[in-house]
C-alpha positions as CSV (number, residue, x, y, z in Angstrom):
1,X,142.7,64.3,53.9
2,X,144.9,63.6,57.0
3,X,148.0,62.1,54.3
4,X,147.3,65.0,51.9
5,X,147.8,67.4,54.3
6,X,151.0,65.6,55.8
7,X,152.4,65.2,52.3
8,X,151.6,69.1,51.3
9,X,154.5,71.4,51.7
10,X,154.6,73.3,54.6
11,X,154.7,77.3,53.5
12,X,156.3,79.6,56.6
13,X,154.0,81.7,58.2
14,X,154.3,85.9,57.8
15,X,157.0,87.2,60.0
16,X,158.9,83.8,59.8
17,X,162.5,83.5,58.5
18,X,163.0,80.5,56.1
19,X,166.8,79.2,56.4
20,X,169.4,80.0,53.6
21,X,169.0,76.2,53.1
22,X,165.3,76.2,52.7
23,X,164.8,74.8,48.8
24,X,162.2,77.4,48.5
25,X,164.6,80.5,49.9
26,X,167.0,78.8,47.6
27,X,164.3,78.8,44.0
28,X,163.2,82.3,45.0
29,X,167.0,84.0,44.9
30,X,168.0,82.2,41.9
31,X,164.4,83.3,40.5
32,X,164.8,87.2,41.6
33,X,169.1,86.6,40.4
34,X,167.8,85.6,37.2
35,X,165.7,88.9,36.8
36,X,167.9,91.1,38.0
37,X,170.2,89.8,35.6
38,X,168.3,89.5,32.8
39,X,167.0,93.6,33.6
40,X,170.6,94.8,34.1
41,X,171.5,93.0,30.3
42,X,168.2,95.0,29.1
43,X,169.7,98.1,30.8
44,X,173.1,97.7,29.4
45,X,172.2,96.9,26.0
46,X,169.8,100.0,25.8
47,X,172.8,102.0,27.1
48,X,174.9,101.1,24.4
49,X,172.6,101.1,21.9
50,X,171.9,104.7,23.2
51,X,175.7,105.7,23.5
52,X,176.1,104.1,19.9
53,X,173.7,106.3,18.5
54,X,175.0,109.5,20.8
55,X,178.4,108.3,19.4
56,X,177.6,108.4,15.6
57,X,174.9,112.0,16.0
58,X,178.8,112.8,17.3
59,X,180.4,111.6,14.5
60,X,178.2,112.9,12.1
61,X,177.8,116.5,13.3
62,X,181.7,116.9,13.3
63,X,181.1,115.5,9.7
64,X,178.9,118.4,9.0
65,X,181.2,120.8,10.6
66,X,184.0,120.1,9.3
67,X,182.2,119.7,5.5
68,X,181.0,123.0,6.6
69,X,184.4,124.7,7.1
70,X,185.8,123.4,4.1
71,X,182.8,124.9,2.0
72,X,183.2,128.3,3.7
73,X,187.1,127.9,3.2
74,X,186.4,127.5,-0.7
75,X,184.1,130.2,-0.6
76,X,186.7,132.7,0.8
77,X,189.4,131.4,-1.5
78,X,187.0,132.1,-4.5
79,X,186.3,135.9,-3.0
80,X,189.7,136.5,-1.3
81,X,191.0,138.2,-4.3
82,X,188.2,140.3,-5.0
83,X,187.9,141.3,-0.9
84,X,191.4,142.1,-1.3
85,X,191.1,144.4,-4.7
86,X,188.3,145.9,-3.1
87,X,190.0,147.2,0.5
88,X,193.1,148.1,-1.7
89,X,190.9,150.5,-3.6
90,X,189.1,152.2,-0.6
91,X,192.2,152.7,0.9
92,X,193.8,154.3,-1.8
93,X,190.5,156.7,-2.5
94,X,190.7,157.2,1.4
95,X,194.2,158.0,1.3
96,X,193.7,160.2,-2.0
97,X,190.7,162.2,-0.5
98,X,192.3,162.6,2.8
99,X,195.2,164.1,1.4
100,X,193.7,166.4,-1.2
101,X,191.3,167.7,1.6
102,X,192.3,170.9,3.8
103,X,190.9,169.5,7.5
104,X,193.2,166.2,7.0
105,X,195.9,167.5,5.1
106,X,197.9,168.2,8.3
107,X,198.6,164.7,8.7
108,X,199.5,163.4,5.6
109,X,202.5,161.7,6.9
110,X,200.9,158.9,9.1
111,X,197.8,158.6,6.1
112,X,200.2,158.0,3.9
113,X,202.7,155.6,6.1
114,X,199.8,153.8,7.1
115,X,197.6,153.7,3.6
116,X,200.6,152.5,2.0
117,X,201.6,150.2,4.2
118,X,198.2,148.3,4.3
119,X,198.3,148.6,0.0
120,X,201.6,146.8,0.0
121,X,199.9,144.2,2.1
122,X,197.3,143.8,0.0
123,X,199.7,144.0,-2.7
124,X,201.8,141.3,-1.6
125,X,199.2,138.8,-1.5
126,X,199.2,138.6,-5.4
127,X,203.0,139.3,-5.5
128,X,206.0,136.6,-4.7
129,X,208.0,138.2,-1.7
130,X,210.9,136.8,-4.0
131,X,209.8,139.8,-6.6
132,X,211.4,142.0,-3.8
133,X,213.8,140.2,-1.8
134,X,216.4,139.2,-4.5
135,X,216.8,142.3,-5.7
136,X,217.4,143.1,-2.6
137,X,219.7,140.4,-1.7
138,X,221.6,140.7,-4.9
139,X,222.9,144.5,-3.3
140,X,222.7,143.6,0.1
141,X,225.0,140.3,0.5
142,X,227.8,141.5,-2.3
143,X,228.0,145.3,-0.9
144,X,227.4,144.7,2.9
145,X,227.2,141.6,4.3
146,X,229.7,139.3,2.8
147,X,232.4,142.1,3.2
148,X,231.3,142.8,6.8
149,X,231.3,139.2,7.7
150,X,234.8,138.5,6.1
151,X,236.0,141.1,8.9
152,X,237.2,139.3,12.0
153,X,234.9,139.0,14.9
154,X,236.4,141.2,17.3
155,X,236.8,144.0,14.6
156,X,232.7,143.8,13.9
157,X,232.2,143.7,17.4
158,X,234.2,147.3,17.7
159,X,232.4,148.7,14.7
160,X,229.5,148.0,16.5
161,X,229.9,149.4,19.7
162,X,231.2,152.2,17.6
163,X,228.3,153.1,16.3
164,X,226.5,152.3,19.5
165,X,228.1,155.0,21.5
166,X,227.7,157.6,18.5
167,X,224.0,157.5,18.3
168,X,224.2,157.5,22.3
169,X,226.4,160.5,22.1
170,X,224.7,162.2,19.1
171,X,221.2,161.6,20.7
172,X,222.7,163.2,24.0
173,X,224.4,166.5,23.0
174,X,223.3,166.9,19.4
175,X,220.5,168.3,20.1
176,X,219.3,171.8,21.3
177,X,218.0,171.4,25.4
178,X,214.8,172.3,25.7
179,X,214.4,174.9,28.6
180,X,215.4,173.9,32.2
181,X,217.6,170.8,31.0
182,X,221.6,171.4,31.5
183,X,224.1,169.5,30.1
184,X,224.9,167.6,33.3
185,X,221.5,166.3,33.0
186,X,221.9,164.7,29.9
187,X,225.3,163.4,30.8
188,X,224.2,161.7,34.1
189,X,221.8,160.3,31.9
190,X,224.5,158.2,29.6
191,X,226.4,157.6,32.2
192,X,223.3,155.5,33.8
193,X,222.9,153.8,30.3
194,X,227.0,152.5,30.5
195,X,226.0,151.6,34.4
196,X,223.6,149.8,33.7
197,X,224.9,147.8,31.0
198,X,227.6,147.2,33.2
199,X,225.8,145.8,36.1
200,X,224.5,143.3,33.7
201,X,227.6,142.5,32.4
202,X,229.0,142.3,35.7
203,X,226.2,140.3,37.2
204,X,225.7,137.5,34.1
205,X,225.6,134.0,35.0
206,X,227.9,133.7,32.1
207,X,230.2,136.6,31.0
208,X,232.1,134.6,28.7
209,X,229.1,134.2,26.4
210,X,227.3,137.0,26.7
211,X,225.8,137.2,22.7
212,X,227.4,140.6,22.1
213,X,226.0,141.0,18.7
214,X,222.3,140.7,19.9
215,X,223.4,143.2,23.0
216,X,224.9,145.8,20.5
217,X,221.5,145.6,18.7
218,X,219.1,145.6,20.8
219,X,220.5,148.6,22.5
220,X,220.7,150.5,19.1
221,X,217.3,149.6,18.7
222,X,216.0,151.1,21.5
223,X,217.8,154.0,21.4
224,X,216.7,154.5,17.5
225,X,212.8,154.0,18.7
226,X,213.6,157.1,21.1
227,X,215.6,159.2,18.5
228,X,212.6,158.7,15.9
229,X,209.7,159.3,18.1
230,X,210.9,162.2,20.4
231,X,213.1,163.8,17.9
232,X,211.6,163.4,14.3
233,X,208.3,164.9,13.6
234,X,207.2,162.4,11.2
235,X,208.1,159.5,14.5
236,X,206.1,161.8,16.7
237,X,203.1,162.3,14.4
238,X,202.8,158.2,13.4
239,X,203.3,157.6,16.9
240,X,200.7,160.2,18.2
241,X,198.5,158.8,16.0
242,X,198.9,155.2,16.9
243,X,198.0,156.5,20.5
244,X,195.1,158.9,19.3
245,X,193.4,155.9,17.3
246,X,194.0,153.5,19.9
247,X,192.9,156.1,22.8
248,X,189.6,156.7,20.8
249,X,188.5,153.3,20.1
250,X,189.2,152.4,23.9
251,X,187.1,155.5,24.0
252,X,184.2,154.0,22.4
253,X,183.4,151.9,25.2
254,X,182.4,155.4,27.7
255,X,179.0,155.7,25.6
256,X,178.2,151.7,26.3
257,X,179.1,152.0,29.9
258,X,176.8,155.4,30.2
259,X,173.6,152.8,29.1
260,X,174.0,151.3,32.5
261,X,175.1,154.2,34.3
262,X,174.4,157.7,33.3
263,X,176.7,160.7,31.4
264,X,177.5,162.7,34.7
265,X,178.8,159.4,36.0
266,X,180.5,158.8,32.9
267,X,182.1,162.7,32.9
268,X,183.7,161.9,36.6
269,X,185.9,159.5,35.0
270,X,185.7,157.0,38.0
271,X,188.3,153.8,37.4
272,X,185.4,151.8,38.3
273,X,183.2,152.8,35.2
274,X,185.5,154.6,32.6
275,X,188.4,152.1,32.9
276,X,187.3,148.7,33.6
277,X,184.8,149.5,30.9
278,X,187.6,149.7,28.2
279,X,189.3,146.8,29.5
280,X,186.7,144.8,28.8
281,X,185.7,146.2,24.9
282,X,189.4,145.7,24.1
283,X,190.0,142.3,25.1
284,X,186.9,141.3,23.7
285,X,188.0,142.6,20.7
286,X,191.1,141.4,20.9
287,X,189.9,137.9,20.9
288,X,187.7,138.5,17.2
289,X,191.4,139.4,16.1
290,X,192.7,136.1,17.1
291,X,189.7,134.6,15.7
292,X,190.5,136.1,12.2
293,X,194.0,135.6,12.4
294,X,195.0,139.7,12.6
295,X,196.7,139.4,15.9
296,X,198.8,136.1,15.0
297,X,199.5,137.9,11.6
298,X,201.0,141.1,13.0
299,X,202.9,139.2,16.0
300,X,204.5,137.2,13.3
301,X,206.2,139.7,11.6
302,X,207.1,141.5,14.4
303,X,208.7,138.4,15.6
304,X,210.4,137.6,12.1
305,X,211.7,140.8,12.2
306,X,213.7,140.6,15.9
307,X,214.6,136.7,15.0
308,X,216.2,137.7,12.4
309,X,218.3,140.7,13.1
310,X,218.7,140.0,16.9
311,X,219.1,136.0,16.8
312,X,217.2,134.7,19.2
313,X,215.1,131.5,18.6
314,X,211.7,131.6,17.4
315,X,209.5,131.6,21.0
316,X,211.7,134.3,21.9
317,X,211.0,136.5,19.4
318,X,207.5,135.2,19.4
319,X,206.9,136.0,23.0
320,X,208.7,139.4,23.3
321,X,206.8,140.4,20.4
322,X,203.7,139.7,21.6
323,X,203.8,141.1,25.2
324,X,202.7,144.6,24.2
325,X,200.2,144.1,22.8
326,X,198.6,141.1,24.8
327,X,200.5,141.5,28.4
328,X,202.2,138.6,30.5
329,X,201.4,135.6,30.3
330,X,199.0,135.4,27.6
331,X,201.8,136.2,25.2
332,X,203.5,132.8,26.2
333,X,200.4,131.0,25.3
334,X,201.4,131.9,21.4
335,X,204.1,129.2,21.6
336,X,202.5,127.1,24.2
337,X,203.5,123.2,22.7
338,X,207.5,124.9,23.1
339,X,207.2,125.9,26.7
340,X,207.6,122.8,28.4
341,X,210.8,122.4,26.0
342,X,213.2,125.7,26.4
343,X,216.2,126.7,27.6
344,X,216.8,128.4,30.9
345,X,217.7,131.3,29.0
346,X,214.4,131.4,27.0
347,X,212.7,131.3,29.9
348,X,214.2,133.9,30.9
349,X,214.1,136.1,28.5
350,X,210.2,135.5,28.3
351,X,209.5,136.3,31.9
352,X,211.9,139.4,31.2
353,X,209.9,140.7,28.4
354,X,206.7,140.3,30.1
355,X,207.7,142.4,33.2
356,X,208.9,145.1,30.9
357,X,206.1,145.8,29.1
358,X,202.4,146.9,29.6
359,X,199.8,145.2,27.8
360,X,197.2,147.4,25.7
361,X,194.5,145.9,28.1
362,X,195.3,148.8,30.9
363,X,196.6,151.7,27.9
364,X,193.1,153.3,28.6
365,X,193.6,153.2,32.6
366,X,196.9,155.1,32.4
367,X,195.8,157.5,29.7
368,X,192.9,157.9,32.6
369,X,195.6,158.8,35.2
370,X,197.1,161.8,32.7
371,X,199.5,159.8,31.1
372,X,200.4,160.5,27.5
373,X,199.5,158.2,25.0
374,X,202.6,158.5,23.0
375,X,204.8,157.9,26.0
376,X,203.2,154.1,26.4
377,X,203.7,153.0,23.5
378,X,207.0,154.1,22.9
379,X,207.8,152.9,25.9
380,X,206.1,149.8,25.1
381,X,208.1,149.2,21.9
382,X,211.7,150.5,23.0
383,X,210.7,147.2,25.8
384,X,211.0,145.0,22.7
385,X,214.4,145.0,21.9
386,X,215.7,146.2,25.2
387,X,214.6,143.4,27.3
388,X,215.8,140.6,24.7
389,X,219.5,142.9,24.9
390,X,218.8,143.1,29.3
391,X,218.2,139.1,29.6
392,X,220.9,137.5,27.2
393,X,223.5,139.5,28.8
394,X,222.3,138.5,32.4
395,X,221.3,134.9,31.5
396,X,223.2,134.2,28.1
397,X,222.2,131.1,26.2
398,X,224.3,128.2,27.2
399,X,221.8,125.4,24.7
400,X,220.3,124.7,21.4
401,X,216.6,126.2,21.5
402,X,214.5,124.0,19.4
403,X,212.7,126.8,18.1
404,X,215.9,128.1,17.0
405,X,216.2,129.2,12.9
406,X,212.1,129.1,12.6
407,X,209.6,131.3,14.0
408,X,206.5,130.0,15.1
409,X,203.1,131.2,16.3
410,X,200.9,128.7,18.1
411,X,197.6,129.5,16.4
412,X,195.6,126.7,17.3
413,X,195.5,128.1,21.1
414,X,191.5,127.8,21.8
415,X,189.7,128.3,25.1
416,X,187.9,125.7,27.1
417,X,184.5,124.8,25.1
418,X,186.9,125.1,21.6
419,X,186.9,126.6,18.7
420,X,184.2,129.7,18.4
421,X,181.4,129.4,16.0
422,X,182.1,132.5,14.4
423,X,183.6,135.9,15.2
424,X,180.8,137.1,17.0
425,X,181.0,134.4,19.7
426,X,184.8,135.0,19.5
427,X,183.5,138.8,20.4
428,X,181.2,137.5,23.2
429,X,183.6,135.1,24.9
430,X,186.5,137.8,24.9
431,X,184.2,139.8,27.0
432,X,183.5,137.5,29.4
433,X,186.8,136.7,29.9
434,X,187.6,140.5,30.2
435,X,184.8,141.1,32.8
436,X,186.9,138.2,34.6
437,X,190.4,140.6,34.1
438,X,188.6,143.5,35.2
439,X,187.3,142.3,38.4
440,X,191.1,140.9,38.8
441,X,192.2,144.1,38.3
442,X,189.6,146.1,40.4
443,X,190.0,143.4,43.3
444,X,194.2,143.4,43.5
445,X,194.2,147.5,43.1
446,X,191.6,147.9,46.1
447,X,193.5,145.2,48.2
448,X,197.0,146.1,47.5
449,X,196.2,149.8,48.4
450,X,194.4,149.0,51.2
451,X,197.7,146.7,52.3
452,X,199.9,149.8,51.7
453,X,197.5,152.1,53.2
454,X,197.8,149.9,57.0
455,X,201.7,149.5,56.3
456,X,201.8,153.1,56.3
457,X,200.0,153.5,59.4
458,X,201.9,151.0,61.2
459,X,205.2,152.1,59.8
460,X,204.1,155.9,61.3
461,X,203.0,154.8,64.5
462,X,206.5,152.9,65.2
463,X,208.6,155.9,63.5
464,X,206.8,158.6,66.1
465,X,208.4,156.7,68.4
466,X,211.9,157.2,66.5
467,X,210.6,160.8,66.2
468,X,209.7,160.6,62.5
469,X,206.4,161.6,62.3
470,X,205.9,160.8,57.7
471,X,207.7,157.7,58.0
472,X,206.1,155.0,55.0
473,X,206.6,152.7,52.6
474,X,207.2,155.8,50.0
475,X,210.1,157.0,52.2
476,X,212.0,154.3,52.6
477,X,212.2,153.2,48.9
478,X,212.7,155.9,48.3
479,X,216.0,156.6,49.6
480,X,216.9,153.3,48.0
481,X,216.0,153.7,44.8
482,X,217.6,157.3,45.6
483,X,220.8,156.2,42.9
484,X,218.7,154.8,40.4
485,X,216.6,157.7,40.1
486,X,219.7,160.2,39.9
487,X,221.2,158.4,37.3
488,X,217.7,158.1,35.0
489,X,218.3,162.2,34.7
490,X,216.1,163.6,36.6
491,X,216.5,166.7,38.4
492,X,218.1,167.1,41.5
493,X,215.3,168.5,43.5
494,X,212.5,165.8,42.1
495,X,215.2,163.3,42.6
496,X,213.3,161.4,45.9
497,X,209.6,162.2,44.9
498,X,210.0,160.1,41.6
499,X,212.4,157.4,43.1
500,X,209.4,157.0,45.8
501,X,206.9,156.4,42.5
502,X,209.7,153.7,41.7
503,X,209.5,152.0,45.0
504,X,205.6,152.0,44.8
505,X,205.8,150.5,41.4
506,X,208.3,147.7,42.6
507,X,206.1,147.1,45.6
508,X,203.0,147.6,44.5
509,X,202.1,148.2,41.1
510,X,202.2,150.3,38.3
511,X,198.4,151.7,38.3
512,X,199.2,152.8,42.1
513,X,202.5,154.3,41.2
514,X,200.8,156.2,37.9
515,X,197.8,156.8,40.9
516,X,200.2,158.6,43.0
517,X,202.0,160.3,40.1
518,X,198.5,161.9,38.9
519,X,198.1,163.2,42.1
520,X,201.5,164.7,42.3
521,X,200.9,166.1,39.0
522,X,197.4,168.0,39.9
523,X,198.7,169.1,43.2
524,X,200.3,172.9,44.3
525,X,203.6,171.2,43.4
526,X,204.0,169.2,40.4
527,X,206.9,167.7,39.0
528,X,209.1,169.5,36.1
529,X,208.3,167.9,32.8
530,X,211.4,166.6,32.9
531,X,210.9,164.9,35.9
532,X,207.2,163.7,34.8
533,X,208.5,162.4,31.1
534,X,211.3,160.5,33.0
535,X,209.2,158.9,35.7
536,X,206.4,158.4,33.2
537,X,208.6,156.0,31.0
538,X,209.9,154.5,34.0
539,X,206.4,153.2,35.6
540,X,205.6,151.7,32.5
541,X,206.1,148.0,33.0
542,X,204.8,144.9,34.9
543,X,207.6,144.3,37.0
544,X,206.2,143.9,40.5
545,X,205.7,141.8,43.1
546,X,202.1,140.7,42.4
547,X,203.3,140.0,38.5
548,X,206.2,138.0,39.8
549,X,203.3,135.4,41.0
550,X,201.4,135.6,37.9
551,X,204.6,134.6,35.8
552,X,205.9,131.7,38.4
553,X,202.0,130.8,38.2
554,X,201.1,130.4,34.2
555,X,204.2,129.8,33.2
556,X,204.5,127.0,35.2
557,X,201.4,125.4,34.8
558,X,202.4,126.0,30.7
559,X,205.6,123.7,31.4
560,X,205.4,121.9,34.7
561,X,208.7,119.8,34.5
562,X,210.3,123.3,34.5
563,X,208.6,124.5,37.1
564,X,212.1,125.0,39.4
565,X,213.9,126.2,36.9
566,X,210.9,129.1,36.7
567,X,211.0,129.8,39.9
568,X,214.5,129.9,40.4
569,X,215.2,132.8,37.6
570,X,211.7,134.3,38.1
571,X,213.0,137.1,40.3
572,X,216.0,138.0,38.0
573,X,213.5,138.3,35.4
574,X,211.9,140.7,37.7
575,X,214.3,142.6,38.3
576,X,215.8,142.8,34.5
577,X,212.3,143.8,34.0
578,X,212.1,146.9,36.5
579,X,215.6,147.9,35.2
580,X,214.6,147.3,31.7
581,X,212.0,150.5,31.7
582,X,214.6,152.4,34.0
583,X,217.2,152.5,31.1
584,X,214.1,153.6,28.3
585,X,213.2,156.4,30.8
586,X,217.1,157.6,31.3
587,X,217.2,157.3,27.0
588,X,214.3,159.5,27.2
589,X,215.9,161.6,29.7
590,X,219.0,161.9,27.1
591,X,216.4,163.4,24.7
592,X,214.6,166.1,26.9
């Protein structure tokens, strides 16, 4: 017993250490190593068996999606031309019975602009454009173009500033002056529109290649837009109703937001409730469009249209297109894959555009504040052409735009989380993305005012001790925009009231200057409606400080290896912008 229990082995006692050389330490790791090991193979295999699987469910439902879409796209091919027969004929019975009967009759000429134009788009979907365009082409090129382009240059460019200054000069003084406009008026007017042109000129980074052509153009086009809204009835009445349908669907969204608050609330027509509201329903709808394709459709041609007669590249027209009817920013998302790769001068021109427009977004919130309907988006549209004419004479194109000869509309441009399912998601997704815009909106007005508000009250604490007892923000901008205002037209008298609006809109933003305007215009003293029509154009843009950050900010995260170059013109841009609507309002103030 003694030798047995000398010879058995000797097992440590609980609480004892056994060495790291103890042959039994040493079985017992490699035992539990071996486990461990053998567990964490188990584990990985099962995990890539599982991400296998999760790999091909993937694979498969994209599979099914994507079988899916290309059954629905058969589908719709089969139907399209039935859809398209059908909504031809309804608008041709509407247009027919809305004619024929006495309570529409009164506006037969934007039914039947409208009706028709939607029927030729129907119609062209089973036509070849060619059915139209060589006839066309076959008077055009032998009668006008190949004669006018055999001319030299500098004789074209005289024929065109030619014609230029006679539909300035015919808009000016061909026309009988409503009451309370003189003469001067009007001429102080043109002579802004030559000043500012000027200035421009004077201030391009390139004189020498200044695209004179596009300039001559663009200007015409704006000044046509004016002529045929303000003094053509049937441009009035398409216009007016442009703005009446697009006032009354914003409209539409008043009995949604008097579910969750109640009609009297509703009736007081609080910014809070009425406007943010119909921010909301429109870009919500909005996004269905861009989920059907309508949006990308319409910007398209609008932007085949300027590429074509103005020569700019592609993005440009793309982009100055777009930004009234989707704001800026957003519109530079439609050629987002091009960003990163355009000119200085593209850039420009696309920051330009976006400060000198409004985006349909905020229509309702002005219309809110008393402004007419008609007046935004004529305004919005003369910005078009204008701002393409502003920013290739200030920053003329000194490259080759890749986008140049094609126009192109980026339509694969999805949110995070991709594609929508269906239209109705695209509906649902837009509107949570406009409750984010509305509380942007409702959180930058409130602050900004606020700012202005203790600015004031410092700035008339320190000017007491000057003796000035009203002196503000207002004031002071006021007598430096004091020229500009002058030579937009507008009265003497009104002259420092509406060049204090100006300042406000620089410095703050348009919704505060169309804030203050609204109150000008309900108080003991209004403004002329001169004066009102002339500042009313001229508040109608972006072009502020707080939209100078917004631009630097997308566009550069859109294109970060320009990112200088963005910030370096962004202020130009700006200010192209602000003088942009200043020129529309002084045209306007040629025309009242």
């Amino acid at each position: 017993m003694a030798a047995q229990m000398e010879q058995a082995p000797s097992y440590p006692a609980q609480g004892h250490i056994v060495s790291d050389d103890s042959p039994v330490q040493q079985h017992t790791s490699r035992s539990s190593a071996s486990v461990n090991s053998t567990e964490k193979e188990k584990v990985q295999a099962q995990k890539s068996s599982h991400d296998a699987i999760a790999a091909h469910q993937v694979e498969l439902d994209d599979e099914d999606v994507e079988e899916h879409r290309e059954r629905r796209h058969t589908r719709y091919q089969q139907l399209r031309p039935y859809i398209l027969v059908a909504t031809g004929l309804v608008i041709l019975g509407w247009w027919i019975s809305a004619t024929i009967l006495p309570a529409t009759r009164h506006r037969w000429i934007p039914q039947t602009v409208w009706a028709w134009f939607f029927i030729l788009v129907v119609a062209f979907r089973f036509i070849p454009n060619s059915f139209v365009t060589r006839p066309v082409e076959a008077v055009w090129r032998p009668l006008v173009s190949d004669p006018f382009f055999k001319l030299p240059y500098r004789l074209r460019l005289a024929a065109g500033w030619s014609c230029l200054l006679a539909i300035v000069l015919g808009s000016a003084f061909g026309f009988p002056r409503p009451e309370g406009t003189r003469v001067t008026d009007r001429l102080v007017s043109v002579i802004g529109l030559l000043l500012f042109q000027f200035g421009f000129w004077a201030t391009s980074q390139h004189r020498k290649h200044v695209p004179w052509p596009t300039v001559i153009v663009g200007l015409f086009f704006q000044q046509v837009i004016a002529l045929f809204v303000l003094k053509s009835t049937a441009g009035f009445d398409i216009f007016k109703w442009i703005a009446t349908l697009a006032a009354d669907f914003l409209n539409e969204s008043a009995p949604a937001a008097a579910f969750f608050f109640d009609q009297d609330t509703i009736n007081k027509h609080w910014f809070f409730v009425n406007t943010l509201s119909a921010i909301i329903f429109f870009i919500a709808t909005i996004q269905a469009f861009y989920y059907l394709g309508i949006m990308q459709w319409i910007i398209s041609k609008f932007a085949w249209f300027f590429f074509k007669t103005m020569n700019v590249s592609g993005a440009e027209a793309v982009v100055a297109s777009a930004s009234p009817f989707i704001g800026q920013g957003e519109s530079a998302c439609l050629v987002r894959p091009y960003v990163d790769l355009m000119t200085p001068s593209e850039l420009h021109l696309v920051m330009t555009s976006g400060f000198s427009t409004i985006s349909g977004s905020v229509f309702i919130a002005y219309i809110n504040l008393g402004v007419p309907p008609t007046t935004l988006i004529t305004a919005s549209i003369m910005s078009i052409p204008a701002s393409i004419a502003i920013s290739k004479m200030r920053v003329p194109e000194m490259e080759e735009p890749v986008t140049r000869g094609r126009v192109v509309v980026d339509r694969g441009q999805e949110e995070k989380g991709g594609r929508p399912a269906n239209v109705l998601h695209a509906f649902s997704k837009g509107a949570t993305f406009g409750l984010i815009v509305a509380g942007q909106i409702l959180t930058n007005v409130l602050t900004v005012l606020a700012l202005i508000y203790a600015l004031n009250g410092l700035l008339t604490w320190i000017g007491r001790g000057f003796g000035i007892h009203a002196l503000t923000i207002q004031l002071v901008l006021g007598y430096i925009f004091y020229p500009v205002s002058f030579f937009m037209g507008v009265p003497t008298g009104e002259i420092l009231r509406v060049s204090q609006l100006l300042g406000t809109k620089l410095v703050a933003n348009e919704f505060v200057a169309y804030t203050d305007l609204h109150g000008i215009m309900t108080s003991a003293e209004p403004l002329s409606e001169r004066a009102f029509v002339i500042a009313s154009y001229a508040l109608c843009g972006f072009a502020n400080l707080g939209s100078l950050g917004i631009q630097i900010g997308v566009l550069s995260a859109l294109a970060p290896s320009r990112a200088k170059i963005i910030a370096r013109i962004a202020f130009s841009a700006m200010i192209c912008g602000f003088l942009s609507t200043m020129q529309a309002a002084g045209i306007a103030g040629m025309l009242v």
